[in-house]
C-alpha positions in Angstrom: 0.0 0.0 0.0 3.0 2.5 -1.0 0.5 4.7 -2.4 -3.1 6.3 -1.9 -5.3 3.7 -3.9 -8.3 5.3 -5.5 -8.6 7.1 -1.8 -9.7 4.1 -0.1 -8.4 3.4 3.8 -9.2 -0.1 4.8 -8.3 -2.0 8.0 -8.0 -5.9 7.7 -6.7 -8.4 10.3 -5.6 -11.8 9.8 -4.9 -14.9 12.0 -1.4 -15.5 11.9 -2.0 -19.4 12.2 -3.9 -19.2 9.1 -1.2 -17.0 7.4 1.2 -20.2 8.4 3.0 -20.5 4.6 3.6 -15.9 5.2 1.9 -12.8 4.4 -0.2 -12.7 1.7 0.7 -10.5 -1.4 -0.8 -7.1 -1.6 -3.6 -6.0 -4.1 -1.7 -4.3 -7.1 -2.3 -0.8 -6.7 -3.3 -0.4 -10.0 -6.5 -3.0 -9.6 -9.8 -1.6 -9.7 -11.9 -0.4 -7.0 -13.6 -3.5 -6.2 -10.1 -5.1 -5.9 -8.3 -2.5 -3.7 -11.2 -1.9 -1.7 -9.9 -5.0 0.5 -6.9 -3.3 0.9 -5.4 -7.3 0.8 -4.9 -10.0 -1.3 -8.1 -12.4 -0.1 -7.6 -16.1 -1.1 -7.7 -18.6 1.3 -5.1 -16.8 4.1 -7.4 -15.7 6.6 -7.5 -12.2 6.1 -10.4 -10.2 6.9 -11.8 -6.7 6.0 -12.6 -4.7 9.4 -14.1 -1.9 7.6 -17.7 -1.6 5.7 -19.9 1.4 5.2 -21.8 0.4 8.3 -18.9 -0.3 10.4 -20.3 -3.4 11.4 -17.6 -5.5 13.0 -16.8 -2.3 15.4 -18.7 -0.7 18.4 -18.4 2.1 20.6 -16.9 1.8 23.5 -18.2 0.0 26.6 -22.0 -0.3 24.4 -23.2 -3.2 22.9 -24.2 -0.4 19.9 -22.1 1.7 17.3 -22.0 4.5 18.9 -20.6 6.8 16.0 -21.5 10.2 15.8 -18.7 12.8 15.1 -17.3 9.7 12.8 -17.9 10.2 9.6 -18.3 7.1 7.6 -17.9 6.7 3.8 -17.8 3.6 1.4 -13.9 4.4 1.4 -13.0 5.6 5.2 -13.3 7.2 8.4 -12.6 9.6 9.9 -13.0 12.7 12.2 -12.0 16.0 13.1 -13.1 16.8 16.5 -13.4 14.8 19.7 -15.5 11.8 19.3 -16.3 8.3 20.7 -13.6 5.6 20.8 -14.8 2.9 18.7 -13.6 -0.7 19.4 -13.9 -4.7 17.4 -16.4 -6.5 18.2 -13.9 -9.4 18.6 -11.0 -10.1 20.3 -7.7 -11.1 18.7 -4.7 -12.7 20.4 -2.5 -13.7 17.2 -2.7 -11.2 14.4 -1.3 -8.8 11.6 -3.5 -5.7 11.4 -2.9 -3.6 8.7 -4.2 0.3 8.0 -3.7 3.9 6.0 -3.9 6.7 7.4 -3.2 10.3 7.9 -3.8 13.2 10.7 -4.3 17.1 10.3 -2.2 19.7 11.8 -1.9 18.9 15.7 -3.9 15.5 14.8 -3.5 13.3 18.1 -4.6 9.8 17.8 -3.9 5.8 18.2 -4.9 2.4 17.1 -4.8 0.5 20.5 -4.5 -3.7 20.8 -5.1 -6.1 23.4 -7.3 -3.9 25.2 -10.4 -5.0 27.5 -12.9 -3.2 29.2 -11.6 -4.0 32.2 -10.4 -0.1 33.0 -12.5 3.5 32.2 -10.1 4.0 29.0 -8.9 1.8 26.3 -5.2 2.8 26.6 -5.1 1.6 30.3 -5.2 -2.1 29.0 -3.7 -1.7 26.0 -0.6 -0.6 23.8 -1.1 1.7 21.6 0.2 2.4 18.0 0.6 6.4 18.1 -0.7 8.3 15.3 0.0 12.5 15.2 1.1 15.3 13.4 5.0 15.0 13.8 4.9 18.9 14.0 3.6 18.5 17.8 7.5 17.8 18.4 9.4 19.5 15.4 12.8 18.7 17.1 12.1 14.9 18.0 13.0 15.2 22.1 10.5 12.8 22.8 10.0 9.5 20.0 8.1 7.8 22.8 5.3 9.8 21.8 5.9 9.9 18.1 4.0 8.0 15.3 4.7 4.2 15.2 5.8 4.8 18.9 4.5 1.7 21.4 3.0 5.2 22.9 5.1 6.1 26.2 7.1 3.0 26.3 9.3 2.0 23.2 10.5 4.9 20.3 11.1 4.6 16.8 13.6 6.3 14.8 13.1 9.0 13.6 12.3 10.6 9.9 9.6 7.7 9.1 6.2 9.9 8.9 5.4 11.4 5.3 4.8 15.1 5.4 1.8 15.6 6.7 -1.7 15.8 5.0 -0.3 12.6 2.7 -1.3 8.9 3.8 1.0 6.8 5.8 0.9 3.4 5.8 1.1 1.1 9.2 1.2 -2.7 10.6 1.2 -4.3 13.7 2.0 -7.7 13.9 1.3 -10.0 17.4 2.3 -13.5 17.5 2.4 -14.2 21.5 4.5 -12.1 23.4 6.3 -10.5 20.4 5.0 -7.7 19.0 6.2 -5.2 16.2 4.7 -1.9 14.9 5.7 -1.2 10.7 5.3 2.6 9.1 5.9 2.8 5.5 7.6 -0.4 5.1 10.2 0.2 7.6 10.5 -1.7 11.1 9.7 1.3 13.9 9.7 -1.3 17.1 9.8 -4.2 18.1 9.3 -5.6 21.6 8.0 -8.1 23.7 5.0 -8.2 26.4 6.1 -9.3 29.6 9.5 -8.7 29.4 11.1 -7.5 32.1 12.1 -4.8 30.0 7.8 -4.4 29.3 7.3 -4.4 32.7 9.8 -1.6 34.1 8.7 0.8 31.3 5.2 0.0 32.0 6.1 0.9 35.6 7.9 3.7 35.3 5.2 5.2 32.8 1.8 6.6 33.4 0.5 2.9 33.1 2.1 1.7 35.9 -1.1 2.6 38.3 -3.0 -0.3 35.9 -2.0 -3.8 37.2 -3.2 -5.6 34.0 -1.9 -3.2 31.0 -0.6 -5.2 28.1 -1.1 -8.5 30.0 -4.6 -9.8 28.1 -3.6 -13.1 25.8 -6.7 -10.9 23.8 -8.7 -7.9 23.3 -10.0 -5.8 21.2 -8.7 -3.4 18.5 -9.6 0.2 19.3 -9.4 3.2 17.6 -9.3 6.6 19.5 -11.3 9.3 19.1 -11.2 11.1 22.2 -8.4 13.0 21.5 -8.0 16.8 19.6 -7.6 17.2 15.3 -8.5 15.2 12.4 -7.7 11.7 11.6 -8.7 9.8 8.6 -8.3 5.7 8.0 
C-alpha cells in the first residue's frame, strides 16, 4: 500500500495461524476499486476486511451499539475532526497482523490500540497503543516515545519515518504471542515483547504503571481513539 489507492483506507486483520506458509501479497495498486477496496490480497489466508460502510464489526466503547456520531463514515474511510467516541472490534484477537492507511491534520492526536479489555474506564489503560499524530507536535524529536509508530510512552522509533503531513501513511502491527512489532511505510519502527522484564519496568515507570493488567490480556479488542484533539482519517 505504497501509495493512496483510488482514496480508499481499509483496516483488515488476519490470524497468523492461518497465514502459516507468510503474508499474503498485496492487491496491485493499480487494480480496480472492487479489488483494492480490501486493501489485501483475499484467497484462502485468513484475512479479513474490518471496515464496511456500516462499520459493522466495530462498536463504541463500553456499548453493545455503534456508537458513531462525530465519525464520519464513507464507502472508502473514516474519519473525524473533533473529539468523538472511541470505537472498538467487536472481537477479540490474540494472534494477528493488522494492517491500515492513514493520515492526521495539523496537531492530529490519535492511536490504534490492541489487546485492550474493558476492564479499565479507558482503552489505553489495557492496551498498547500504536501512536498516530502530526510529527509537527515535536518538530525537534525530544521525545520519540510519543511519536508515530511509537509503542505510545514505552518503546521509540527512529526517527524521519512519517510522510509530510496531509499525505497517507501506511502502518502494521503484527502479534504472535509475546512478540510484537509496529511497521510505518515499510520500515520496522519497534519491536518488543510483552512481559519482558524490560515491558514491565517501562510500563512501571510510565503513566500505566497505576493499571495492574496493562498489556497482560492473551486478547482484546482493537480500538481506535477518538477522544483526543484534530483530524484523523483511516
Amino acid at each position: 500500500m505504497s501509495a493512496r489507492r483510488a482514496g480508499l483506507a481499509v483496516l483488515a486483520v488476519a490470524a497468523l495461524a492461518a497465514c502459516a506458509g507468510g503474508k499474503p501479497a498485496a492487491a496491485d495498486s493499480s487494480a480496480p476499486a472492487a479489488v483494492a477496496a480490501t486493501g489485501i490480497s483475499v484467497d484462502t489466508a485468513g484475512w479479513v476486511p474490518l471496515f464496511d460502510a456500516t462499520l459493522s464489526r466495530w462498536r463504541g466503547w463500553k456499548s453493545d451499539s455503534l456508537v458513531s456520531r462525530g465519525w464520519v463514515i464513507t464507502d472508502s474511510m473514516i474519519s473525524k475532526d473533533s473529539v468523538v467516541s472511541d470505537l472498538t472490534t467487536r472481537t477479540n484477537y490474540g494472534n494477528f497482523e493488522l494492517e491500515f492507511e492513514w493520515k492526521v491534520g495539523a496537531m492530529g492526536n490519535a492511536g490504534v490500540f490492541y489487546k485492550v479489555t474493558d476492564e479499565y474506564d479507558k482503552p489505553y489503560w489495557s492496551g498498547p497503543e500504536y501512536q498516530l499524530r502530526d510529527e509537527a507536535m515535536d518538530p525537534e524529536a525530544k521525545n520519540l516515545k510519543l511519536s508515530s509508530a511509537s509503542v505510545y510512552g514505552l518503546y521509540a522509533p527512529p526517527a524521519g519515518l512519517t510522510k509530510p503531513l496531509g499525505e497517507w501513511n501506511t502502518a502494521r502491527i503484527v502479534v504472535k504471542g509475546d512478540s510484537v512489532t509496529h511497521w510505518l511505510n515499510g520500515q520496522q519502527a519497534v519491536a518488543y515483547a510483552l512481559g519482558s522484564p524490560d515491558f514491565t519496568t517501562l510500563v512501571k515507570a510510565a503513566k500505566f504503571g497505576e493499571y495492574p493488567n496493562f498489556g497482560r490480556a492473551a486478547k482484546g479488542m482493537i480500538a481506535i481513539q477518538g477522544d483526543h484533539n484534530g483530524s484523523l482519517g483511516l
